[in-house]
C-alpha positions as CSV (number, residue, x, y, z in Angstrom):
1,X,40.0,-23.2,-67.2
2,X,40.8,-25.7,-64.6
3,X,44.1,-24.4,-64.3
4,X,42.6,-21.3,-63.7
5,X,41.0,-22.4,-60.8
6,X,43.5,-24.0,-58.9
7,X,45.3,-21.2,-58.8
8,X,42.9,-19.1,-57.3
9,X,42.3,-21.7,-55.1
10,X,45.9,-21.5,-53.9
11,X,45.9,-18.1,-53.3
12,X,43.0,-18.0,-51.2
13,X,44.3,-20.7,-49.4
14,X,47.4,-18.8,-48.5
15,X,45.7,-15.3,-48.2
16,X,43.5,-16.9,-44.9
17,X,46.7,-17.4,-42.3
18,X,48.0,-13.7,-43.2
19,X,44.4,-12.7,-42.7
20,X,44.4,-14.8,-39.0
21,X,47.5,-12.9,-38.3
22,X,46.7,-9.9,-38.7
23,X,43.3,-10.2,-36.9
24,X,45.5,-11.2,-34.1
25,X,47.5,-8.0,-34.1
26,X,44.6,-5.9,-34.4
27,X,43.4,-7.4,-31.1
28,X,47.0,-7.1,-29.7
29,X,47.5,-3.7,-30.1
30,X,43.6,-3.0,-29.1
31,X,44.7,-4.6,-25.7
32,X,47.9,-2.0,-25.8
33,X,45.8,0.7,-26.1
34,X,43.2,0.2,-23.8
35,X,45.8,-0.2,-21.0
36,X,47.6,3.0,-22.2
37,X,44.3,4.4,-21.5
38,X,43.8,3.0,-18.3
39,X,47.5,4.5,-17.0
40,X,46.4,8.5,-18.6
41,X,43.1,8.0,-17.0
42,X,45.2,7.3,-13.6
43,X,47.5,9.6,-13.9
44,X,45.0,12.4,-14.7
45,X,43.3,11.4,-11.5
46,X,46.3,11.7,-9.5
47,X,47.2,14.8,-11.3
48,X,44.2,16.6,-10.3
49,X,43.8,15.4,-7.0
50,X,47.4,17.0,-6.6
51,X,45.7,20.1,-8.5
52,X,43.4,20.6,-5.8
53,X,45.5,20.0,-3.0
54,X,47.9,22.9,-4.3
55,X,45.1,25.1,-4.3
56,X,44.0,24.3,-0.8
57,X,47.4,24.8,0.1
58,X,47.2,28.2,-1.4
59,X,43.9,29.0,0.1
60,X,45.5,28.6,3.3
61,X,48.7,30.6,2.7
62,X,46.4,33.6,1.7
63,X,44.6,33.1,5.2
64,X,47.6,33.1,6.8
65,X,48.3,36.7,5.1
66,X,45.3,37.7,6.3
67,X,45.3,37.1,9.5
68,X,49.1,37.6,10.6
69,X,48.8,41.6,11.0
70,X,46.2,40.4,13.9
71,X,48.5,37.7,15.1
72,X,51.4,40.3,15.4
73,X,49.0,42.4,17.5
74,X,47.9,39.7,19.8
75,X,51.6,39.1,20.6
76,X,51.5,42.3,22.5
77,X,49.7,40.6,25.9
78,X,51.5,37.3,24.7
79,X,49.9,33.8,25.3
80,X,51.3,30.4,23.4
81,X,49.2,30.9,19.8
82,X,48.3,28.2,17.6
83,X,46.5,28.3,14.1
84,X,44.2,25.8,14.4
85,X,42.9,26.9,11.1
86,X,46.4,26.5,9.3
87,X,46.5,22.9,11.0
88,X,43.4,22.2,10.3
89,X,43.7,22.6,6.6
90,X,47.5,21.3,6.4
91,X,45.7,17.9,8.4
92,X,43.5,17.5,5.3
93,X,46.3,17.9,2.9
94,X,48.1,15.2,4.5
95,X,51.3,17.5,5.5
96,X,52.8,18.7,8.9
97,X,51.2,20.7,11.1
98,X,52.5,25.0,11.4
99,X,54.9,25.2,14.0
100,X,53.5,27.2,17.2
101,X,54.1,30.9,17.7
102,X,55.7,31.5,21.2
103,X,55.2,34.6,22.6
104,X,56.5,35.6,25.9
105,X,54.0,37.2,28.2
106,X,54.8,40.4,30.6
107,X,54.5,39.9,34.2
108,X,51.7,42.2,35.7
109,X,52.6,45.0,38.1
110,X,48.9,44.7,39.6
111,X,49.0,42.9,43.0
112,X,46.6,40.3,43.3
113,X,42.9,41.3,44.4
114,X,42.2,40.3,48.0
115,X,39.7,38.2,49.4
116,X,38.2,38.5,52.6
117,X,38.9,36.2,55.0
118,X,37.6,38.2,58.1
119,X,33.9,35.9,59.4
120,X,32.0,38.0,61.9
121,X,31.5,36.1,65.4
122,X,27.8,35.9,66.1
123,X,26.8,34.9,69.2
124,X,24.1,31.9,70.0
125,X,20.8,33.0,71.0
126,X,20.1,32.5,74.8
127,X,17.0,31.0,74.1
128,X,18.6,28.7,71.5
129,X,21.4,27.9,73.9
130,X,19.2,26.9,76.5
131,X,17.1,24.3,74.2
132,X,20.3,22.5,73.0
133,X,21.4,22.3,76.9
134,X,18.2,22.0,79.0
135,X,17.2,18.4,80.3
136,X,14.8,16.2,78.6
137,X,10.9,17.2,78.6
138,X,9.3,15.0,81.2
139,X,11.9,13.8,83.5
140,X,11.2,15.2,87.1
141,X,14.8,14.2,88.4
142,X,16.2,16.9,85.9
143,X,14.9,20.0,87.8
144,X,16.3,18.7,91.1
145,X,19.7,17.6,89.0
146,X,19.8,21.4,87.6
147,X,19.4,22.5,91.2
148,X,22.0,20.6,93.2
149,X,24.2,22.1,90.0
150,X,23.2,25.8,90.6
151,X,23.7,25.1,94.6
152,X,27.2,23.8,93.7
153,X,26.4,20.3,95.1
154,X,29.2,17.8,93.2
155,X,27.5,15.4,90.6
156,X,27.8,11.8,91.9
157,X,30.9,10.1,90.5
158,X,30.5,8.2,87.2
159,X,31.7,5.0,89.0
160,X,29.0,5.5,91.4
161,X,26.2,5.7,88.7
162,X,27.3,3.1,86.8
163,X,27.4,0.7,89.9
164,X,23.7,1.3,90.8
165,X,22.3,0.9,87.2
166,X,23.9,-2.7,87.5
167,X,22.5,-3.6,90.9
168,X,18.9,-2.0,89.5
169,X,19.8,-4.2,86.3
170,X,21.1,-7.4,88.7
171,X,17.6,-7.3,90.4
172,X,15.5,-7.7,87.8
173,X,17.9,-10.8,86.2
174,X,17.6,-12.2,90.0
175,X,13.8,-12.1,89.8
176,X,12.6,-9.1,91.9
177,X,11.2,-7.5,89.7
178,X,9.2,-4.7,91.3
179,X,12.6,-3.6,93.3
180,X,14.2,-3.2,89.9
181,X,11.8,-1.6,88.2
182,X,11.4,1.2,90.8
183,X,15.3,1.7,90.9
184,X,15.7,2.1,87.0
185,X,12.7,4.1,87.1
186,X,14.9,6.8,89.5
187,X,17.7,5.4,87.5
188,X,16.2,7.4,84.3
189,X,14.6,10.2,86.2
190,X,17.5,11.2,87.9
191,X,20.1,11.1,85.3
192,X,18.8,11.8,82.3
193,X,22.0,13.0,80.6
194,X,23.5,9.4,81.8
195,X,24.8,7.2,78.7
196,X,22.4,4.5,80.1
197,X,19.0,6.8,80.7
198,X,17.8,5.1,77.7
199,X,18.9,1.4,79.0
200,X,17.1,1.9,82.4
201,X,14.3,3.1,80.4
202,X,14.1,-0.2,78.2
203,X,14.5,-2.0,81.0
204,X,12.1,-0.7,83.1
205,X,9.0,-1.7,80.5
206,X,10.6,-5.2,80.2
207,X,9.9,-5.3,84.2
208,X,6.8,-4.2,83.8
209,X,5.6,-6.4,81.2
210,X,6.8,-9.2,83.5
211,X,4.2,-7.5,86.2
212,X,1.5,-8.1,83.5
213,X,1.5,-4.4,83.2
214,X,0.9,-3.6,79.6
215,X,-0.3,0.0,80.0
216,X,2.9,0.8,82.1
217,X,5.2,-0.9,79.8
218,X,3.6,1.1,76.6
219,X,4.1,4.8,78.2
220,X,7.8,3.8,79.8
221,X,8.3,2.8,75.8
222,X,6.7,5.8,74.2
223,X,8.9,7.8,76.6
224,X,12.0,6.1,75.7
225,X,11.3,6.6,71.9
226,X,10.3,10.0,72.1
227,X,13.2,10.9,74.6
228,X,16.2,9.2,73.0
229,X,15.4,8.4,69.7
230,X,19.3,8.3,68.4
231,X,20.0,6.0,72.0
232,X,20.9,2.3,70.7
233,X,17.7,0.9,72.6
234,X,15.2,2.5,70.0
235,X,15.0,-0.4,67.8
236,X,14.0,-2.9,71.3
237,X,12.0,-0.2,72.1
238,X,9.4,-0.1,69.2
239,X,9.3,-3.7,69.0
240,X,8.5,-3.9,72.7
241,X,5.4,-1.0,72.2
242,X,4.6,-2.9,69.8
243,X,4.0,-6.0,71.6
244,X,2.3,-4.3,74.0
245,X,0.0,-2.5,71.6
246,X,-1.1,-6.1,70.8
247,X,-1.4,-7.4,74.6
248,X,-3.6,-4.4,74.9
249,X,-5.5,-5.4,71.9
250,X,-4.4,-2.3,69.4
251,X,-3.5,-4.2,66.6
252,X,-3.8,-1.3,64.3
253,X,-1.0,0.4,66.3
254,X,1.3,-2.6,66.3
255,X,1.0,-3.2,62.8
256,X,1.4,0.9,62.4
257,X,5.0,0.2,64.6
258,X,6.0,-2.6,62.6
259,X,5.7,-1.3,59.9
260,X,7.4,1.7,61.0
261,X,10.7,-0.4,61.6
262,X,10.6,-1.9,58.4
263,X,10.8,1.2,56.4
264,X,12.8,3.4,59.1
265,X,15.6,0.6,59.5
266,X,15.6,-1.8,56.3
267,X,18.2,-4.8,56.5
268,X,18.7,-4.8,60.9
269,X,17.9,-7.6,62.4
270,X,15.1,-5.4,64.3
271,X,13.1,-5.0,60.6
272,X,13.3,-8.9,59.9
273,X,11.4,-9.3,63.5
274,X,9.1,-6.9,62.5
275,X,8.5,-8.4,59.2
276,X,7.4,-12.1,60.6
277,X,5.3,-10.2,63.3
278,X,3.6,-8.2,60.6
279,X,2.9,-11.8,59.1
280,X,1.5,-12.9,62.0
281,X,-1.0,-10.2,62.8
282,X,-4.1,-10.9,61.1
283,X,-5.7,-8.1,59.1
């Protein structure tokens, strides 16, 4: 009996490393496998990602078919033709794009349509004309000016003009006042046209300020303004009426005039003046 026993003792003692072994090839091979699988699974995706590519390919080549019978007929007139279609779909398939179909176009016997050139002349109205050309409103020296004109008396020279706005200018600076302020005033009146009209003007209600004549001052102002409003004395101008407006006790209208600079001329040195004044002015 005991004989017995250690034999099958000794067989099942060599039977368990042939059954570790082979365990171990089972898993081996299982590993194999699974990889093998792995590489059809890939190539099946490959191969039908190729599949449909080759039927895009075809869907495009029957839609080329299709549409070369109009192509050929559009050649006729000619123009440089691309498929943008063809492209298109050869873009997504990752290939070339269709070479361009060059067609050569016919040059057209038509002359060119002309366009006319030819502007009527349209002469200004009189009335219009003689607006734009007729003195300033107001100044009495204009009406004697248009006469001499009409008469065919000579304007004054230029040289001359210019020398007796200075002297009017010179006798204000050398304190007689009233003797410059009558000069400028024919100064203005007389040569209304004159690049300084608008000068002898502002200087005129300067004078008169210094006479302690508001009113004066205010209506040589308001003349100025309304009379030259492009000349480069309106921004001294206003701020002058204004300060008049308050020596005459019109606050409302100075602070109307102020205000009026500010928002007409923004960022001059003529608005900054006007702001601090507006400061000033009590409400």
């Amino acid at each position: 009996m005991r004989p017995f026993l250690f034999r099958l003792f000794a067989a099942v003692a060599l039977c368990a490393p042939t059954a570790c072994a082979t365990t171990a090839a089972s898993q081996a091979e299982v590993v194999k496998l699974e990889a093998e699988v792995r590489t059809l699974r890939a190539s099946q995706a490959t191969l039908a990602e190729r599949l449909a590519r080759l039927e895009n390919r075809d869907a495009v080549s029957r839609a080329r078919n299709v549409t070369a019978p109009a192509a050929s007929a559009a050649s006729t007139s000619g123009a440089l033709i691309a498929k943008p279609d063809e492209d298109a779909g050869n873009e997504a398939l990752g290939l070339a794009p269709a070479e361009l179909a060059v067609v050569r176009l016919k040059p057209k016997k038509e002359p060119a349509p002309r366009i006319a050139t030819v502007v009527p002349v349209v002469e200004p109205d009189p009335d219009q004309m003689e607006m734009f050309i007729s003195p300033a409103e107001g100044s009495s020296g204009a009406a004697s000016q248009s006469q001499a004109r009409s008469d065919g008396v000579p304007d004054k020279d230029p040289a001359i003009l210019e020398a007796e706005y200075e002297h009017a200018v010179s006798l204000l600076r050398t304190g007689n006042t009233e003797g410059g302020v009558d000069q400028l005033t024919r100064f203005a009146e007389a040569n209304p046209r004159h690049p300084r009209a608008d000068n002898a003007l502002y200087f005129t209600g300067l004078g008169q300020m210094g006479l302690q004549d508001p009113a004066s001052a205010a209506k040589t102002f308001e003349r100025l303004i309304k009379t030259y409003p492009a000349g480069d004395a309106i921004l001294d101008g206003m701020l002058r009426l204004a300060e008049c407006r308050v020596r005459l006790n019109q606050a409302v209208d100075a602070r109307a005039l102020y205000t009026r600079v500010v928002t007409q001329f923004p960022g001059t040195a003529a608005a900054t003046q006007a702001e601090q004044r507006l400061a000033a002015l009590s409400p």
